[in-house]
C-alpha positions as CSV (number, residue, x, y, z in Angstrom):
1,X,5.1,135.5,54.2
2,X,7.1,134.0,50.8
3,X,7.3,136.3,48.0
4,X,7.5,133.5,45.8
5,X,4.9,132.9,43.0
6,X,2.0,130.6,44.1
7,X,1.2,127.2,41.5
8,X,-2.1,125.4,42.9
9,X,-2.8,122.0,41.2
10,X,-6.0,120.4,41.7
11,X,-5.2,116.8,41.8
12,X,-2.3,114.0,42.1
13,X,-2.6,112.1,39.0
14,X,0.1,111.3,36.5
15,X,-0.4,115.1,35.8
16,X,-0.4,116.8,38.7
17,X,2.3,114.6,40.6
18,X,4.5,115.3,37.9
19,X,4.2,118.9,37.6
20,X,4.9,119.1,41.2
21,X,8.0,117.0,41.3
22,X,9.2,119.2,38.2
23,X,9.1,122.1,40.6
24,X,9.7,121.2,43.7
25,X,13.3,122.6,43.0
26,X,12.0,125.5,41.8
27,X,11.5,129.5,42.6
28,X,7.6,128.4,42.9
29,X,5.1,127.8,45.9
30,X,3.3,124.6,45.1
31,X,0.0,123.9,46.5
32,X,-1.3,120.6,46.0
33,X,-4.7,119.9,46.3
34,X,-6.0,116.3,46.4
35,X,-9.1,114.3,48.5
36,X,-6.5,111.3,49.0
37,X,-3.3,111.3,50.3
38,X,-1.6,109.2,47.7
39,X,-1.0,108.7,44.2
40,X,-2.9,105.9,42.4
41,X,-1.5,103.8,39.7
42,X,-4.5,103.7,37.5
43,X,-3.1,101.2,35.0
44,X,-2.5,98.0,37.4
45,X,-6.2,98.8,39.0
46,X,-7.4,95.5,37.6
47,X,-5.0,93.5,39.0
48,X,-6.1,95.1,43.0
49,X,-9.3,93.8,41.6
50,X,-8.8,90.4,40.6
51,X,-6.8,89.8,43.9
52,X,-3.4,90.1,42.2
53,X,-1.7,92.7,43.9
54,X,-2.3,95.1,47.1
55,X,-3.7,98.3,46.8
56,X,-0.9,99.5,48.8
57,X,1.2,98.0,45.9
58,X,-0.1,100.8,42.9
59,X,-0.5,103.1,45.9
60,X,2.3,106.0,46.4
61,X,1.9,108.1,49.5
62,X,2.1,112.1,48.8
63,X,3.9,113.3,51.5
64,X,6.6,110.5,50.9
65,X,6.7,111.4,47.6
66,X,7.7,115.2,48.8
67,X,9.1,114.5,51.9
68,X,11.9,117.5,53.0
69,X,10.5,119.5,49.8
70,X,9.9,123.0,51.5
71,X,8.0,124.4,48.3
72,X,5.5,121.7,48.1
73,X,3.0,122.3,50.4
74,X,-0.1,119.3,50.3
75,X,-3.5,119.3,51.2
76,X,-6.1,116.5,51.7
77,X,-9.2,117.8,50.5
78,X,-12.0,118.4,47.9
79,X,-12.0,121.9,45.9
80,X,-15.6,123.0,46.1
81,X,-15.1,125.8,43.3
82,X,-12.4,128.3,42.1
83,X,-12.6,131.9,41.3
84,X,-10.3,133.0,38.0
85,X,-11.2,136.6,38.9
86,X,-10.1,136.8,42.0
87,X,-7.5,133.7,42.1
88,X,-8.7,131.6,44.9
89,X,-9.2,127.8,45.3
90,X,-12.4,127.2,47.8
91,X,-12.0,123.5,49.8
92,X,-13.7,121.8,52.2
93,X,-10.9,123.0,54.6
94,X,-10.3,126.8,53.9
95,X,-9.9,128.9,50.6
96,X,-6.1,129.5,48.9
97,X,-5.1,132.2,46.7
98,X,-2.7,131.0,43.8
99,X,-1.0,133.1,40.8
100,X,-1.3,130.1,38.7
101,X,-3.7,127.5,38.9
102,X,-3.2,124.3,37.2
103,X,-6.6,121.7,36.9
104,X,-5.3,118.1,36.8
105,X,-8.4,116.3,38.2
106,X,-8.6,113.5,35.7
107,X,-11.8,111.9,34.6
108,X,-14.6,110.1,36.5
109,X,-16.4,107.1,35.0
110,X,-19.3,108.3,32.7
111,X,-22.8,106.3,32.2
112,X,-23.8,108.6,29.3
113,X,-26.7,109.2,32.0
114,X,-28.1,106.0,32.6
115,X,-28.8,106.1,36.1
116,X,-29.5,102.4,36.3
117,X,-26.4,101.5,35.1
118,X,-24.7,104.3,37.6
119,X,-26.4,102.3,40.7
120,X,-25.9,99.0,39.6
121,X,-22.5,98.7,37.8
122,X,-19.3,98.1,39.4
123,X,-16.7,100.7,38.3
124,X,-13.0,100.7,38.6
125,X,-11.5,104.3,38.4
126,X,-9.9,104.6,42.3
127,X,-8.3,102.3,44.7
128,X,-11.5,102.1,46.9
129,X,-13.3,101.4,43.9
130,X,-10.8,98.6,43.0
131,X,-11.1,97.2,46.1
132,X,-14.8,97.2,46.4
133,X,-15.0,95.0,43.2
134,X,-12.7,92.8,44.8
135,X,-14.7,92.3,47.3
136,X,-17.6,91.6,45.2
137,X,-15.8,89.1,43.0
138,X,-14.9,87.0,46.0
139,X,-18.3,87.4,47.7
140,X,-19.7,85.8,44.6
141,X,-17.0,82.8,44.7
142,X,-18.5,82.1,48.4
143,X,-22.2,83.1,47.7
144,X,-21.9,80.1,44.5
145,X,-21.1,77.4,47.4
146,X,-24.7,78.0,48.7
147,X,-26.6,79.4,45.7
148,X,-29.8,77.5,44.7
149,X,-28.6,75.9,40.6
150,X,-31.6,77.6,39.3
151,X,-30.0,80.6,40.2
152,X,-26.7,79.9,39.7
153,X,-25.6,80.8,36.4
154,X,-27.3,84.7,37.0
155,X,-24.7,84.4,39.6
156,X,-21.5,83.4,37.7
157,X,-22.3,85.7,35.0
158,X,-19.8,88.7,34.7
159,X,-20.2,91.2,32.4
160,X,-17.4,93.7,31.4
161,X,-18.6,96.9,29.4
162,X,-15.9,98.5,27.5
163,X,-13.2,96.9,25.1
164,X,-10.2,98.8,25.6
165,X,-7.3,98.1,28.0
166,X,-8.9,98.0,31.0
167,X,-11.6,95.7,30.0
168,X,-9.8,93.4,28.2
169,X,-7.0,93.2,30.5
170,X,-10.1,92.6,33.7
171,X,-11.5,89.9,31.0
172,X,-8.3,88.2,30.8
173,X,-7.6,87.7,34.6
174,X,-10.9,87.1,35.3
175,X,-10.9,83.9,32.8
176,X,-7.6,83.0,34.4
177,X,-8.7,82.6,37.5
178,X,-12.1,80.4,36.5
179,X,-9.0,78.4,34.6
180,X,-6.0,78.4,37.5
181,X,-7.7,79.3,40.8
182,X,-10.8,78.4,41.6
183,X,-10.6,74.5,41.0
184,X,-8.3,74.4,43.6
185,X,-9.7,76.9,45.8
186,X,-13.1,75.4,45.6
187,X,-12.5,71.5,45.1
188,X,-15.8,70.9,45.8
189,X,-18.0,73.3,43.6
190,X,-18.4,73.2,40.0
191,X,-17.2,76.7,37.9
192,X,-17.7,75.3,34.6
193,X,-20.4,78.1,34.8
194,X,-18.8,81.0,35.2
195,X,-18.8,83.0,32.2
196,X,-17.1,86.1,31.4
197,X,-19.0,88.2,28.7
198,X,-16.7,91.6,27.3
199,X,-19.1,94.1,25.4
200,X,-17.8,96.7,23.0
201,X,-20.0,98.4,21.0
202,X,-17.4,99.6,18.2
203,X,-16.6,96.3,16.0
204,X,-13.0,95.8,17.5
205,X,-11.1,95.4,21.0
206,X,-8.4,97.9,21.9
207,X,-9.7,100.3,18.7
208,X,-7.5,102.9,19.1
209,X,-4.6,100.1,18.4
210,X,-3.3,98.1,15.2
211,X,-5.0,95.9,13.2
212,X,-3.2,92.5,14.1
213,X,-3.5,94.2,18.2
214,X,-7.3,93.7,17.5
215,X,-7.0,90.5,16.3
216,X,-5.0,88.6,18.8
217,X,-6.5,90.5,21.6
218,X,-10.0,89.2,20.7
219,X,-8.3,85.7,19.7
220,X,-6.6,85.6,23.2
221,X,-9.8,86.1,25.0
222,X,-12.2,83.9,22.9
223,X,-9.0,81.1,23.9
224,X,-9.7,81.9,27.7
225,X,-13.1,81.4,27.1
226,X,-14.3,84.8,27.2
227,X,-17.8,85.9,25.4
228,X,-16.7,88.8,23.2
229,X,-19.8,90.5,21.4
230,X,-18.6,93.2,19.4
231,X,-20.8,95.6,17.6
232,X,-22.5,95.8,21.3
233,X,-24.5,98.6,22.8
234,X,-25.9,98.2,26.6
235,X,-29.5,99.7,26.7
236,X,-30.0,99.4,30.7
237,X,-28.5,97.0,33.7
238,X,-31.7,97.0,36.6
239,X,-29.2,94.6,38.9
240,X,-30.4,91.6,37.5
241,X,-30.7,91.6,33.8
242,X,-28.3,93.3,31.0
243,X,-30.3,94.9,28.2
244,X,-28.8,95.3,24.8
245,X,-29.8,97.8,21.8
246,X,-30.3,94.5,19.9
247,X,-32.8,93.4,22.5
248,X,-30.9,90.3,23.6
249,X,-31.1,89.8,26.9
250,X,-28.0,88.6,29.6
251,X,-28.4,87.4,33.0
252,X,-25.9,88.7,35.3
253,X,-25.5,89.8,39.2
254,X,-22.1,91.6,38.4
255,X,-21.3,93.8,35.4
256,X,-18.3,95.9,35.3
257,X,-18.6,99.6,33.5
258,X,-15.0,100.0,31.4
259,X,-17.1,101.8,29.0
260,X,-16.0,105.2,29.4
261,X,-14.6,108.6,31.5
262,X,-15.8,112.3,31.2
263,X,-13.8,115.0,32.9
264,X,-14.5,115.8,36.5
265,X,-15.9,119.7,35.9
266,X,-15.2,122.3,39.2
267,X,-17.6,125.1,39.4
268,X,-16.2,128.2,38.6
269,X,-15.0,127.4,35.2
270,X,-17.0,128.6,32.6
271,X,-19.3,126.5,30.1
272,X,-17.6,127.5,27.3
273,X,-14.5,126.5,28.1
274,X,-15.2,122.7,28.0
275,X,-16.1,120.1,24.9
276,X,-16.8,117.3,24.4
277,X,-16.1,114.5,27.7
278,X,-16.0,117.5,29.7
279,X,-12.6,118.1,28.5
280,X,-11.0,121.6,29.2
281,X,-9.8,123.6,26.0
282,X,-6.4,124.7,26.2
283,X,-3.9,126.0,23.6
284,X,-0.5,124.4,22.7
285,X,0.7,125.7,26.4
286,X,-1.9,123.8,28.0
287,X,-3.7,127.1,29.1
288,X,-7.3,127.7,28.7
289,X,-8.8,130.2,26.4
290,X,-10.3,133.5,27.8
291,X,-8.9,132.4,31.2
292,X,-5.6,133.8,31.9
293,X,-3.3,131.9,34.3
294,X,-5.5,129.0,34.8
295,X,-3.6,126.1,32.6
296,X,-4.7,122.1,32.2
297,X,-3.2,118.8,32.1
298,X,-3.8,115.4,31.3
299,X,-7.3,113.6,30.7
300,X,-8.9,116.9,31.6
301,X,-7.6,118.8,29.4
302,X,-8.5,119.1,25.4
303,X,-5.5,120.5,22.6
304,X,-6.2,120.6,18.9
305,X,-2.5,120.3,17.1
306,X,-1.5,119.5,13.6
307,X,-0.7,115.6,14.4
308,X,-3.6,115.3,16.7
309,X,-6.8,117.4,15.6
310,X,-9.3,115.7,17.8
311,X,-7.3,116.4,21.3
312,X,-4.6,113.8,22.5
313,X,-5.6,110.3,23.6
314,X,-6.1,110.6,27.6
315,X,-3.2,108.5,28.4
316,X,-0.7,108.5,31.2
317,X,2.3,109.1,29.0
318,X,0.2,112.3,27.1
319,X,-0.4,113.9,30.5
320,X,3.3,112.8,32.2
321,X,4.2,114.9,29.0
322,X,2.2,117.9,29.1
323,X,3.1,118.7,32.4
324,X,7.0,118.0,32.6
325,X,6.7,120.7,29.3
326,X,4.6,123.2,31.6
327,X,6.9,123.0,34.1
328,X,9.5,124.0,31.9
329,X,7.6,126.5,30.9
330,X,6.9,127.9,34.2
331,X,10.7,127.8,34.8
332,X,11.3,129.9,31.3
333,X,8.4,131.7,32.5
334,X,10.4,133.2,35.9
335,X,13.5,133.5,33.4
336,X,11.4,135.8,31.0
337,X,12.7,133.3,28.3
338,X,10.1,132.5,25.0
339,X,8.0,129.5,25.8
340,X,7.6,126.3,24.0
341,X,4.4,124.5,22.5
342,X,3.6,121.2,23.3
343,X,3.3,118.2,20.9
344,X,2.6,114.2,22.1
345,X,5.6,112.0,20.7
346,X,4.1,109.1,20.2
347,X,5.9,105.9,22.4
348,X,3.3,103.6,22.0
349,X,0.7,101.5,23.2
350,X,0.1,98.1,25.0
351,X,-2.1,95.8,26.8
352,X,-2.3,92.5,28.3
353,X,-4.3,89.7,27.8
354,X,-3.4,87.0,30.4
355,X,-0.4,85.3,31.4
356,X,2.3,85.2,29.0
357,X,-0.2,87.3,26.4
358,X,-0.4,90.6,25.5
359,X,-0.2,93.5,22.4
360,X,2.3,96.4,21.9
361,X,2.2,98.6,19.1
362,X,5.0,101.1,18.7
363,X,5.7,103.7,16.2
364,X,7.2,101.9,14.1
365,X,5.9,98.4,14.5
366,X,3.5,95.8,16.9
367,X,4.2,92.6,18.4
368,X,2.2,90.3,20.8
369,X,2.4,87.0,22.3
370,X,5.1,86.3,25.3
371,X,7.6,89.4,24.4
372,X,4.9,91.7,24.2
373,X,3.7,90.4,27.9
374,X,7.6,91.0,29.3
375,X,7.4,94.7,27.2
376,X,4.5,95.1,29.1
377,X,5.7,94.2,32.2
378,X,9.1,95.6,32.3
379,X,7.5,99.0,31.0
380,X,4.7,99.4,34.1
381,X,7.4,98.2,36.5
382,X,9.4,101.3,35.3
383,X,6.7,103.8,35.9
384,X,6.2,102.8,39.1
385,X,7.3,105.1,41.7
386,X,8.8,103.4,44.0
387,X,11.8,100.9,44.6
388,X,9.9,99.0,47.3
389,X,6.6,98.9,45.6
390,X,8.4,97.5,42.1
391,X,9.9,94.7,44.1
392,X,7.0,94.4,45.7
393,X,4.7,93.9,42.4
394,X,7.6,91.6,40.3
395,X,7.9,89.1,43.6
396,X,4.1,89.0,43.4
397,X,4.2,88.6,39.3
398,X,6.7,86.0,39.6
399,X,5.4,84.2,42.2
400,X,2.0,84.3,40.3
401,X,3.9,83.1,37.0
402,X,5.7,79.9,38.2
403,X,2.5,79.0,40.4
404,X,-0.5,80.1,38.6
405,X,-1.8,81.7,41.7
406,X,-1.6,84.4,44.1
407,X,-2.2,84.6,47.9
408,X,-3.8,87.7,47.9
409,X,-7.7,87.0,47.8
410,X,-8.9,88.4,51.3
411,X,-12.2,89.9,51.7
412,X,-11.3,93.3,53.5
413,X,-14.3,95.3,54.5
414,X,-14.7,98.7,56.4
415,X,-16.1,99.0,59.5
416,X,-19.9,99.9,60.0
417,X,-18.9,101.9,62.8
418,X,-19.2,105.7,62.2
419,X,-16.2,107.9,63.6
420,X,-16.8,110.4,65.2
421,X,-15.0,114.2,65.4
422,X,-13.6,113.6,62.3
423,X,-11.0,116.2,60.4
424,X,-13.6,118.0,58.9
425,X,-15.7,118.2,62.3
426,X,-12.8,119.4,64.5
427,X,-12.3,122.0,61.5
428,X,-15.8,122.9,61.0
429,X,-16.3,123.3,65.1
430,X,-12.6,125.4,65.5
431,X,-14.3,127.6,62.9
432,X,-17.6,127.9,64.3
433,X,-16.0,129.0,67.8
């Protein structure tokens, strides 16, 4: 058996993944612990759900990504609970000791507790989830064909809750295609109906962004034809009708919940070490308080500092940040060298609005219009992992960009058919006997 100190890390986001790539070449057993068995480029999820690009596109398998790395060790399951006192992570599929343990779940979608709006609202925080929306989207362009006009307009109603990057960047390719695609893929049905509403209930877009970002975001949408209602609180969704505070009232089979994430808690970490969002409380070397050896990264995770006294904005580059300094830090930690503090350096933000449209803000400055779209581009086409999946995604941006279409809308549905003797059966069963 190694000798070598054990690292779990509970989850394969921008976090996690990067924490394990900084030590794969390390003195360090890592553990990986995630219920899929790939990475999942979170910020190009709208466009797997506008038809744009493949899931398989923003998709990055984890055992290519570590492929002849004898220290990373992965597994494919859910952690049911962890025990700081005794150092063990309990799965679905067998308990693991660890010397270090390392939460980088990430966030799940939160509905603030409206169960109505939890059964009824699409969300778009996974792959699967992605890809159900897709389907739903083009269900509805084939369900119009046959609708009854009374009825129609309920229909062709989307409503997007939540006016930061990901809903306005949904709310621009959504308007894009009722502009580019659908007249041609439906010549003979009538669109003009199909209205995309965005609801933010602070009184701007993209809030956490510049003043003139705000501006020209909204004025790019509102030129696509998109409804933006700022100022906007959603009371209740029942499947049919969108209730605001205000009481107005909004017909609409599909709304879309952009509105926000809380952390995704594990039993055996106590209460009091979470806030607000369900964020974990960790000091300036990412490791929780009263909790020694258990360390956080990325949305989870919740750091006061001098520039940032609220906690960090949960944003791929913060948690690609905090845990390529943690690795370091483990390193200095096997060296017995003094450790460094964390601080967020600031690169920037951006979003798109559309073809040829989108905002950047950078330290020093902000831009938008058609330079701001090719920042944006060129930027997200670095971050992805790998060489065939960035070829991949420009040959299917450019194609899109010369023709105003794609040639990805398929409906893709699972099978009804249950499997049997699944993973977990044959596991359970071995164990049993």
């Amino acid at each position: 058996m190694s000798n070598k100190k054990r690292i779990a890390i509970i989850g394969a986001g921008f976090g996690g993944l990067r924490l394990a790539q900084d030590l794969r070449k390390s003195d360090y057993d890592i553990w990986l612990f995630d219920k899929h068995n790939y990475h999942q480029f979170q910020p190009l999820m709208y466009q797997v759900a506008s038809a744009r690009l493949e899931p398989a596109s923003i998709s990055f398998p984890l055992r290519k990504v570590f492929q002849y790395c004898k220290n990373v060790h992965i597994r494919i399951t859910s952690v049911t609970s962890v025990n700081p006192e005794t150092k063990t992570v309990h799965t679905e599929i067998g308990d693991y000791p660890y010397d270090y343990l390392v939460l980088a779940q990430g966030c799940n979608t939160n509905y603030f507790g409206n169960k109505q709006l939890e059964k009824y609202a699409f969300p778009m925080k996974s792959v699967p989830e992605a890809m159900q929306l897709r389907n739903r989207i083009l269900e509805t362009f084939e369900q119009a064909l046959i609708t009854p006009p009374d009825q129609l307009q309920s229909l062709l109603n989307f409503v997007i809750v939540g006016g930061g990057p990901t809903g306005v960047e949904l709310a621009g390719a959504l308007a894009e295609m009722k502009k580019n695609i659908l007249p041609k893929d439906y010549p003979d049905q009538d669109f003009s109906k199909l209205t995309v509403y965005l609801l933010e209930g602070l009184p701007n877009l993209l809030n956490a962004m510049s003043a003139d970002s705000k501006r020209m975001s909204r004025k790019y949408l509102e030129d696509l034809g998109v409804v933006v209602k700022t100022d906007t609180i959603v009371d209740n969704y029942d499947g049919e009708t969108v209730t605001l505070k205000s009481g107005e009232m909004i017909k609409a089979k599909n709304v879309i919940w952009a509105a926000g994430i809380a952390g995704v808690q594990i039993p055996g970490i106590p209460t009091e070490n979470y806030t607000r969002g369900n964020r974990l409380i960790v000091n300036r070397y990412s490791e929780l308080e009263k909790l020694k050896d258990v360390y956080a990264v990325g949305d989870i995770s919740y750091m006061e500092t001098n520039k940032y006294p609220k906690g960090h904005p949960q944003l791929a580059a913060v948690a690609i940040e905090q845990a390529t300094v943690l690795a370091k830090n483990f390193i200095r930690m096997s060296n017995a060298t003094t450790l460094k503090p964390y601080e967020y350096h600031d690169k920037g933000s951006m979003a798109t609005v559309g073809k040829r449209k989108a905002v950047v803000d950078l330290p020093q400055f902000s831009f938008q219009g058609r330079l701001a779209w090719f920042t944006w581009m060129f930027v997200h086409l670095m971050l992805i992992l790998s060489v065939k999946n960035k070829i991949s995604i420009f040959v299917n941006w450019m194609y899109s960009y010369f023709s105003k279409d794609s040639t990805l809308r398929v409906l893709l549905k699972a099978a009804d058919k249950e499997v049997e003797n699944s993973v977990g059966d044959r596991i359970e069963a071995n164990n049993a006997s």
